[in-house]
N, C-alpha and C positions, 0 to 999 in steps of 0.2 A: 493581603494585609489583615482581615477578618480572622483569618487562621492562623496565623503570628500571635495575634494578641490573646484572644478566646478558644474556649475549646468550639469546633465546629458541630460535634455531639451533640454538645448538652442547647445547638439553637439550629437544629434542625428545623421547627418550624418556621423561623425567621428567614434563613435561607432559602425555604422552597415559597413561602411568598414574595420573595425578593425574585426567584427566579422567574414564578409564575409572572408576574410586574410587567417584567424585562421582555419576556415571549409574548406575550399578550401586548407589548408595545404601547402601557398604561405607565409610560418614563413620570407623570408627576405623582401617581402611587411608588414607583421607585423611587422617587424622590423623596420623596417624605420616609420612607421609610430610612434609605440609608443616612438621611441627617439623623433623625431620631436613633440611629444606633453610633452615631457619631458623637451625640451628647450625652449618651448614657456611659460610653466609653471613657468619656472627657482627656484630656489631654495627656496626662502622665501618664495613664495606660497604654497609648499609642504611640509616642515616645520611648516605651522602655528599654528597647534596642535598636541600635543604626537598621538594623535592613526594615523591622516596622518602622518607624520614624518616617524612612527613604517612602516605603509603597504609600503609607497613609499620605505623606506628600503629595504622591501624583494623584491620588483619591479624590485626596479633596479639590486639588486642581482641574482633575474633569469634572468631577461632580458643578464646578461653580460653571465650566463653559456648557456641562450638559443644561446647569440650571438659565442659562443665559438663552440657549435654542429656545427650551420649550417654554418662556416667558415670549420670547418674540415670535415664536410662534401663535401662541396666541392673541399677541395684543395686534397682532396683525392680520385679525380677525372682522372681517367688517368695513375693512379697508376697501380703495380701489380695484375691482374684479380684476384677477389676473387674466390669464390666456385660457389656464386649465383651470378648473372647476376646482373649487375646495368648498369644505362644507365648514359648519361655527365648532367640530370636532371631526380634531385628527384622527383619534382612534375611538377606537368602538367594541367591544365585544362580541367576538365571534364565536360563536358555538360549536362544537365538536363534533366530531362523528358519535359520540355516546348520547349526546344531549339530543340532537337531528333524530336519531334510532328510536329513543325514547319518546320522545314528541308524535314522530312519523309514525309508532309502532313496527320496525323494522326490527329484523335480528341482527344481532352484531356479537362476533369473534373476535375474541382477545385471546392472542397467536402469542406463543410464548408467556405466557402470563407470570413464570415465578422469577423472569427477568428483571419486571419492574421493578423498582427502591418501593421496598415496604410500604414508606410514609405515602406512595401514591398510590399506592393500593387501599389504603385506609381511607378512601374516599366511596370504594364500593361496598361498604361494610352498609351503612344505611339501604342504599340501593337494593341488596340482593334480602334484605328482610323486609323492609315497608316500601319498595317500590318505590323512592321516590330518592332525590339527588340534590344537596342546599346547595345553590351558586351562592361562593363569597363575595366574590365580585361584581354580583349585580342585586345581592339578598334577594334572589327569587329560589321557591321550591318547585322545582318540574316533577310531575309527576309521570312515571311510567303509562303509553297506553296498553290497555289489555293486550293486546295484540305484538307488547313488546318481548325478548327473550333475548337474555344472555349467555351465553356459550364459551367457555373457557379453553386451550386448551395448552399444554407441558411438555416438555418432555419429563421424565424420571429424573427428580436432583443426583443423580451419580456420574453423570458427565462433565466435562471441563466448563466451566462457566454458569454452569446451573447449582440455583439456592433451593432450597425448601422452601414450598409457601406457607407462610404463617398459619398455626393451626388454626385459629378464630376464623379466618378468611375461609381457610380450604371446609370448614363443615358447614357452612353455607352454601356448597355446591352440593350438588347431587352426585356423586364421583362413579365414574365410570372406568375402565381399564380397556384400553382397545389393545389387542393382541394382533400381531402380523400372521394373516393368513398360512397356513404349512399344507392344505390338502392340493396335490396335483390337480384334482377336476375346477378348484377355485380359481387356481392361480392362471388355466390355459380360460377359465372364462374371463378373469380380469385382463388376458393374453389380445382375446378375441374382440372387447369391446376397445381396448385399448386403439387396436391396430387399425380395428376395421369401422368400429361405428362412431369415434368422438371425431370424425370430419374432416383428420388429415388425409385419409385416402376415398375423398369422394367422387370419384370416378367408379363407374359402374364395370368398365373393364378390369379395374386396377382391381376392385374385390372381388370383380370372378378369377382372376390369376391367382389370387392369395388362397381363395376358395378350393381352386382347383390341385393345391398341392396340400393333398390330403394330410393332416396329420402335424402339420406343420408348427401350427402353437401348442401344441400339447408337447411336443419335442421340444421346445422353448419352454414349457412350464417345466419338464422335466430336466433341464439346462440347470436352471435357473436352480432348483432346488438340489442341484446335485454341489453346485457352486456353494452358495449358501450354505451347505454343511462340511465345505470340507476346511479340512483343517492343518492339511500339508501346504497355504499362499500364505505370503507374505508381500508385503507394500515393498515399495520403493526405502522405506526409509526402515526397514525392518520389523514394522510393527505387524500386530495382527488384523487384516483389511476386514472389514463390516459391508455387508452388503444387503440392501431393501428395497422395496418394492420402488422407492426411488430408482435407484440403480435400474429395476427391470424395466419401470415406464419409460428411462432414459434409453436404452439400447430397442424399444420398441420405435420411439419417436424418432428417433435416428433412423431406422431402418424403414419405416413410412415414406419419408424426406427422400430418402435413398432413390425410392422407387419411382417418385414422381416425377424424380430429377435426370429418370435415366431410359435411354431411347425405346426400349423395351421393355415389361414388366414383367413376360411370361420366363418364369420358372426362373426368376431372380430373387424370387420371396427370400430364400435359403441366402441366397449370398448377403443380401443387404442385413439378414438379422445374424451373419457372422462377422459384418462389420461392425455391427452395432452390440455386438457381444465385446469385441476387440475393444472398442469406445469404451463403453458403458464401466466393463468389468476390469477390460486387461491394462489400460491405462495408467492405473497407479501402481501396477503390481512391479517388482523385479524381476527383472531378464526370467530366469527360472520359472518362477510361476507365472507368468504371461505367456511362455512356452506353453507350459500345463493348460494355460485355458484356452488357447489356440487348436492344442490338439483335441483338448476335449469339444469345443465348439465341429471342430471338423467329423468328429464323428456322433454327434448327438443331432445336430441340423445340418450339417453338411451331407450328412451319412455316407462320407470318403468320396463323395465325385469332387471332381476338380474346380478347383478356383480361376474363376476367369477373371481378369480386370473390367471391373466395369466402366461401362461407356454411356457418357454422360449427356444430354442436351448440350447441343451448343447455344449459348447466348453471350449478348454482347453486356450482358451485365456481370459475368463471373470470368476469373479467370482461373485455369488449372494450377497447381499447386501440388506436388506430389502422388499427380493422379487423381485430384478431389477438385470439386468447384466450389471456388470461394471467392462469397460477392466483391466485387469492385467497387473502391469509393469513390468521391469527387475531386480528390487528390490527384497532383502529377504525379505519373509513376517512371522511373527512370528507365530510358528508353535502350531495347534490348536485353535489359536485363533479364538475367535466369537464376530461378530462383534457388538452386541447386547450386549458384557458384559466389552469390554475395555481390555485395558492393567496396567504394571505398571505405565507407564504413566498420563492416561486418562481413566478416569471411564465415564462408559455411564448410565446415567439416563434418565426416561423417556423421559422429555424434551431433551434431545440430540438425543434420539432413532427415536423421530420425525424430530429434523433439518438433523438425517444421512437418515429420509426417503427420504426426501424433495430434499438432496442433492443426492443422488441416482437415482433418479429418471429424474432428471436433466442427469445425466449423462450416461443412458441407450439409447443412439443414435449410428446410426453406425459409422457416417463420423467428429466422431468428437463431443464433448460434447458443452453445453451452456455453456457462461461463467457466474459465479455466483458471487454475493457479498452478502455478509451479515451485515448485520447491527445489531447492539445491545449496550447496555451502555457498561463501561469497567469493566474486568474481567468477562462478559457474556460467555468465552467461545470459542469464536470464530475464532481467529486462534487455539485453541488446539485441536478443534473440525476438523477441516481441515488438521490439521497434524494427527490426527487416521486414518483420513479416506485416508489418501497414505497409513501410514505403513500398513494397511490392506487389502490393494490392491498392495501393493507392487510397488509402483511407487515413483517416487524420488523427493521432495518437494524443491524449492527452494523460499525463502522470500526476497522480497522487501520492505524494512522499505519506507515508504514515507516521506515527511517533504515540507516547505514551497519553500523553496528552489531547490525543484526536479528537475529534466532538464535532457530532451531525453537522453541524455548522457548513464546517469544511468540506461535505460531499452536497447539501441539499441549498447550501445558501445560507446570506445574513441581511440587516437591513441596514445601509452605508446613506451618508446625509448625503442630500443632493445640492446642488450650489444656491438653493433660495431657503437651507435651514430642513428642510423636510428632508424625510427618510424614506429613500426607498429597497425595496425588496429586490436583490440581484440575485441570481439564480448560479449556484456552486456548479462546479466544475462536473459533476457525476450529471446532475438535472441536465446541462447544458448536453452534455455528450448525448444522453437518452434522445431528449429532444432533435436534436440534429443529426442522430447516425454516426456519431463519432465513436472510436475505440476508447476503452480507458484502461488505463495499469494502475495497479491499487498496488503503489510497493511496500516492500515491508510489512502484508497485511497482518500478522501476529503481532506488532507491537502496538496496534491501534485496542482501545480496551475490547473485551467483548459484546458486553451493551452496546456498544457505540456500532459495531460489525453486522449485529441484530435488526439495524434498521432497512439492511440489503436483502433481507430474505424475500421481499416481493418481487423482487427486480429478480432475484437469481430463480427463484420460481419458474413456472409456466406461466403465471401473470405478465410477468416482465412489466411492470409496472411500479413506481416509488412515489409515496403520499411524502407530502409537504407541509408538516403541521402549520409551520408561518401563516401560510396563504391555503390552507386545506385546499390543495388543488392535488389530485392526482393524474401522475403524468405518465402518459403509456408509452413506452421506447420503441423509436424506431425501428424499425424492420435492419435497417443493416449496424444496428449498434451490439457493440457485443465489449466483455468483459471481464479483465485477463486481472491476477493476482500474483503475487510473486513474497515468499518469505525463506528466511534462514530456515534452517533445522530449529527445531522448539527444545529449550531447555540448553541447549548445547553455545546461545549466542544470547548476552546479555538483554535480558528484556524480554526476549523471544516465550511468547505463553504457548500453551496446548490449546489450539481452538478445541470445540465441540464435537463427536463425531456428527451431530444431525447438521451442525455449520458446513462442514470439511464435503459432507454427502452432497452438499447443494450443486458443487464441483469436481468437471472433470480436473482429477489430479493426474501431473506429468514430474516426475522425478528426475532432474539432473544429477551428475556425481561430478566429480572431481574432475578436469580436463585430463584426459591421457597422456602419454608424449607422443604419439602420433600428432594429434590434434594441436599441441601446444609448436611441435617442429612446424606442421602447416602454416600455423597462423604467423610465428617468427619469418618463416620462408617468404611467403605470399605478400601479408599485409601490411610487415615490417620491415621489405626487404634485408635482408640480415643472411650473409651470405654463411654457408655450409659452418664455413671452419668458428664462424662465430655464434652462432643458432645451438649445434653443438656440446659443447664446451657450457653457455649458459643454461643448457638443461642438466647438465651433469650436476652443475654447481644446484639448483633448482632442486634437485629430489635429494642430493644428499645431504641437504639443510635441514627437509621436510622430515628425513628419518633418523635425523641429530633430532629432532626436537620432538619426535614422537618417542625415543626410547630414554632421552633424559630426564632425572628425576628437576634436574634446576632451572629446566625450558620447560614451560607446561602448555600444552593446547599442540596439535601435529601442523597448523598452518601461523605459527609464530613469529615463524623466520622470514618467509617470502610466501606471497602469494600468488596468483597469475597475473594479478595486477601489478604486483611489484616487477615480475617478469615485464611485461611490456613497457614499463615507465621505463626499467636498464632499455630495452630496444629502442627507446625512443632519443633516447640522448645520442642517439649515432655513432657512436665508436667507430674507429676510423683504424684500430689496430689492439693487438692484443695487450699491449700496454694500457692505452684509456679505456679496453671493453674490461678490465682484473680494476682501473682507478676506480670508475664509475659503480662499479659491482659494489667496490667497498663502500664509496660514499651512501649507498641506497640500501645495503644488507649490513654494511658492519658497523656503522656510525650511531644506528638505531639500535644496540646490542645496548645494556648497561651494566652488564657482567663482564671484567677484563679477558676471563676465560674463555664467554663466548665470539668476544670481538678477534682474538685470537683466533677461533677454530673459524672465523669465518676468512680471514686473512690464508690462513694455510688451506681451506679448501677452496679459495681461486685461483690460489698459487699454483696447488696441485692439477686442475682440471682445465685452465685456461693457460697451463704453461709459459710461467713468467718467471722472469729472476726473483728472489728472495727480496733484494731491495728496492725492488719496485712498489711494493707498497707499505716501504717503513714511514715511520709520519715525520720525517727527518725529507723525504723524498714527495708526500703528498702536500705539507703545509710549511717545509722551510722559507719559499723563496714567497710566501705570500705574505703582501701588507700594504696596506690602504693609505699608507705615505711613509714619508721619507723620515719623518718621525717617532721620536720611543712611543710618544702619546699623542693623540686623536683630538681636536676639542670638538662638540657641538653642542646644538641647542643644550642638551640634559647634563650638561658637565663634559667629562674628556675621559678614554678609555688608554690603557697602556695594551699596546698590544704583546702580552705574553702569548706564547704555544697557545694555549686553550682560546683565546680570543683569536687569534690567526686563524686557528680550527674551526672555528663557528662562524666566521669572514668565508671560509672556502667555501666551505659547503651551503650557505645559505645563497650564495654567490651562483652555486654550479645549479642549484634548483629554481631560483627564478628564472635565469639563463633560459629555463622549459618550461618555465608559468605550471609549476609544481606548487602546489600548498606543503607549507610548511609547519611543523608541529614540534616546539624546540620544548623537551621536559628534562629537568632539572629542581635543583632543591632551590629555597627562596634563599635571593642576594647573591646565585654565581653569574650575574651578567645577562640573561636573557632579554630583556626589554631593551638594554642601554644598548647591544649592540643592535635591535634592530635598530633602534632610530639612528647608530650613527651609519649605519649601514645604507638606509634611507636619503640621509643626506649625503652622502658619498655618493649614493645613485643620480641624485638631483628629483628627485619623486618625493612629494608629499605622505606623509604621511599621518591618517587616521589611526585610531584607537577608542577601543570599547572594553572597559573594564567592567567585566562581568562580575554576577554576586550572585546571591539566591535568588532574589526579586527580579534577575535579569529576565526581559519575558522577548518574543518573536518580533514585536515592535521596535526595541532598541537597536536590533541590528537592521530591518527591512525599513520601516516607518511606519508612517501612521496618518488619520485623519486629527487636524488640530484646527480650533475655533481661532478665527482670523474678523476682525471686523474690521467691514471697508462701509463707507456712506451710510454712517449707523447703524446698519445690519450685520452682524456675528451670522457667519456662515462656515461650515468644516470644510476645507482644503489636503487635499494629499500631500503631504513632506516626507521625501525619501530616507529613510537611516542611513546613516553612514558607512553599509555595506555597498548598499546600492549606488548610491553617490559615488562611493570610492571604482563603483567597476564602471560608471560612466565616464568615469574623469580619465581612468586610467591610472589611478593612485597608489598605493601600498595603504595593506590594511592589518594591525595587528589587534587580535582578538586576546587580551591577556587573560589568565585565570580563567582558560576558559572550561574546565572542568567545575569551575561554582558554579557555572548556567543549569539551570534543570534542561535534564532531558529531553 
């Protein structure tokens, strides 16, 4: 609403003391403030257009129930002692990790530094010349002890998501330039301490085995910098791969793990740090240069003996997985299952058999797994791939949808009122997973901003640990929680940014591609039952869609037409003959065409390849004999429809896709019928139905719900009331989301 009316620029600091307010949990400084910009604004400004009008509405309407809480919150101060303890103030002023450091004399790192928004950087400007830091909010001046030091540190602003830091700021530091090691004698000693003295392999046998195969890290520094400079690999996704001293600490830490975990240590040193070459290095690469570093691993540390399978401890806390042990959660796991063959759910084809290697193997550590993401187009695969791999491990999955709009909030927690008016602190879905050993999937993670992705770098660390500014609590994650991501291609799918290479480093990266037709006939075959002669015929129709639309100039994008998912929704409506398996194709592949030309070529290509009569799919044949009564015209609630062709049309087909509890998505120009015939459709069905007309100001609340101030027995307390999405899937309702292209993303 604020951004509607004002520019946001020019009240930058207005904002960030409203924000500080709000996190600081000082709601009657927030208060005050946003009335006071409510009367400065005065009414005609607010007004000026329906959608501000609309937001300023509901503004002011919480603003009056927030102002309603935190008046009874206090006069019900002094009152009859409740159960729990409350003090004559709710909130209080908490101090930070820079304030604590300064007081304490502690050092303190500020990791990523030219991340932050300018305007909160301009609060160390004082600090780094007279030592000292003014709190606004409690008008005290701390002064730095002697014994305090500040330490910054950057990457270089020439990466995806990094800015320059303001010049005034940056010549207040002392600047330094740290350079990545390049001499071999450096890198087999950072090789050495790596391996053998930071405490993963604290068995005194384990480093006399390591010891005794002379030559061994120095063959691994030499590895390492042979990797590093070449310049014949390429990624998964065709770019050119980066590799650092990350990368090599990772294929060491792995191959430490390796050895502790496996029955024998002597003269396995070489094997385990050719798996962890594999890991570390060859992961993200393409088929071809993962080849390359395979061979090259084989003959730089392998020095050409043979590769054995290694053989692992038994314990009742892991189970095998591709030849790797990967710990067991406290989940049921479906019984008999192998993990090589899938479930009802998820069918495993070769191509998957390799990404559960890849991912396996990743996740054969002791103190805790890598975190992985995976990259591939859509419908690759890739979170369904990630959810087999819990339920067959037995570990408990929790998802993260990402969006443009992400914010801390939604991985670390918020503060939700509780049923006596107070607010308290619940702990978000990421904290929660740490805390308890849960998996989590971070999907869609390139649409999430990059600031906001920045706040995972502890966690994805050797730390593994994520700070809580709310409740400065830091929280150190369980031993068996680990942490999988998943995104489009960047640049190639709307929204999709370039993370970071120093982000992207943090993760083992595993590259999907496109399902094959091997893999695509399996999945038809197996998990859709879908016999020969129809499985087929619908791949035929399937690729030569794909290469209509990759060599036409008036189809643009090569996955336009059909995707695997489209594939599977035709499998799923059951076609029963070649006639309904050529009807259905058209309803799901031609209907979505809005070019006559291409509705045509998709008509003649399942003519051609699923061998049918010609007039089997004229619309004379698909939508003649359809109609919703014995009448020219329709009445209901909204008025009455004539059912001409094109309303007959849009009766079939919205008909044959709830039929399969499909979502539906009817585009059209405004005034040819869309709305009218859901509802008459709706009522024909004998199902209620809802509606949410979206706008700009539409936000995630109108369609889920929200907390809203209710008073019972003189006390205004916040209640949960479901949105009308939610409501609607309880009821069992129809639900039309109209305009729903004005929603923000």
């Amino acid at each position: 609403a604020f951004g509607l009316t004002v520019s946001k620029d020019k009240n930058l600091d207005f904002l960030d003391a409203l924000r500080c307010s709000v996190r600081r949990m000082q709601l009657d400084t927030a208060l005050k403030l946003m009335e006071g910009a409510c009367r400065s604004l005065g009414e005609a400004k607010r007004n000026r257009t329906s959608d501000s009008a609309h937001k300023w509405s509901r503004v002011m309407s919480r603003m009056n129930n927030l102002k309603k809480t935190v008046g009874n919150s206090s006069s019900r101060v002094g009152q009859k002692k409740r159960k729990r303890s409350t003090s004559n103030r709710q909130f209080c002023f908490r101090e930070g990790p820079l304030l604590t450091a300064m007081r304490e004399g502690m050092w303190i790192l500020l990791d990523e530094i030219n991340l932050a928004p300018s305007e909160t950087l301009e609060v160390l400007s004082l600090l780094l010349w007279e030592r000292k830091l003014y709190i606004a909010d409690t008008g005290e001046t701390v002064y730095a002890s002697p014994s305090f030091r500040l330490i910054a540190a950057m990457n270089p602003p020439t990466d995806a998501g990094k800015k320059p830091l303001p010049d005034d700021l940056r010549r207040s530091f002392t600047e330094i330039y740290v350079d990545e090691p390049s001499c071999p004698e450096d890198i087999a000693e950072l090789c050495f301490y790596r391996f053998c003295l930071r405490g993963i392999l604290s068995s005194a046998d384990v480093k006399d085995g390591v010891a005794s195969e002379e030559g061994v890290l120095k063959d691994t520094a030499k590895f390492y910098l042979e990797v590093k400079g070449s310049k014949a690999l390429a990624r998964g996704d065709e770019s050119t791969p980066v590799f650092n001293l990350r990368s090599l600490s990772r294929m060491l830490d792995y191959a430490a793990s390796m050895i502790i975990n496996m029955k024998t240590s002597k003269g396995s040193t070489r094997r385990c740090l050719h798996e962890g070459a594999l890991l570390a290095i060859g992961s993200s690469l393409a088929d071809e240069s993962r080849a390359k570093i395979e061979q090259l691993s084989r003959m730089m540390i392998m020095k050409g003996s043979e590769i054995h399978r290694p053989n692992f401890l038994s314990n009742g806390e892991f189970i095998e997985v591709a030849g790797f042990p990967v710990r067991v959660g406290e989940e049921a796991r479906p019984e008999g299952a192998l993990w090589d063959q899938g479930d009802d759910q998820f069918l495993v084809t070769d191509t998957f058999r390799e990404v559960l290697r890849k991912m396996a193997r990743a996740m054969c550590i002791r103190s805790g797994s890598f975190p992985l993401l995976l990259q591939g187009p859509t419908s690759a695969g890739k979170t369904s791939v990630v959810s087999y791999f819990g339920r067959i491990t037995g570990n408990r999955l929790i998802r993260i949808n990402n969006h443009e709009q992400t914010d801390t909030a939604e991985y670390l927690g918020f503060y939700t009122a509780a049923s006596d008016g107070s607010l308290q602190f619940h702990d978000g879905p990421l904290v929660t997973a740490a805390r308890n050993g849960y998996w989590v999937v971070l999907d869609e993670l390139n649409l999430a901003p990059p600031e906001v992705l920045e706040c995972l770098n502890r966690l994805l660390d050797d730390n593994r640990e994520i700070y809580v500014p709310e409740t400065g609590e830091t929280v150190k994650a369980h031993s068996r929680f680990a942490l999988f991501a998943t995104q489009n291609p960047p640049l190639l799918y709307g929204g999709r940014k370039l993370l970071s290479r120093a982000f992207r480093s943090r993760f083992v990266e595993i590259f999907l591609g496109d399902l094959n037709r091997p893999d695509l006939a399996e999945i038809l075959n197996r998990q859709y039952r879908m016999p020969n002669v129809f499985w087929n015929p619908m791949l035929d129709v399937f690729f030569e869609l794909q290469r209509r639309r990759a060599v036409s100039d008036v189809l643009s994008g090569a996955r336009g037409f059909v995707t695997p998912r489209d594939l599977f929704r035709w499998a799923l409506r059951h076609p029963d003959s070649r006639e309904m398996l050529a009807r259905q194709g058209f309803f799901l592949l031609g209907e979505r065409a809005r070019d006559k030309e291409d509705r045509n070529f998709v008509r003649t290509t399942l003519i051609r390849y699923i061998k049918v009569e010609e007039g089997c799919l004229d619309d004379d044949q698909l939508y003649g004999d359809v109609s919703c009564s014995s009448k020219d015209r329709i009445s209901f609630s909204g008025g009455f429809i004539s059912q001409t062709p094109s309303m007959r049309r849009i009766m079939k087909l919205v008909c044959e896709a709830t039929q399969f509890s499909e979502p539906i998505l009817l585009v059209g120009d405004t005034g040819c019928g869309k709305t009218s015939a859901i509802q008459c459709f709706s009522e024909q069905a004998g199902r209620r139905l809802r509606t949410i007309n979206c706008h700009r100001g539409t936000e995630s609340s109108d369609f889920i719900g929200s907390y809203r101030a209710k008073s019972q027995d003189g006390r205004t307390s916040f209640m949960w009331t479901n949105g009308p999405l939610v409501a609607s899937m309880i009821e069992g309702e129809h639900i039309l989301i109209d305009e729903l292209n004005m929603a923000d993303k």
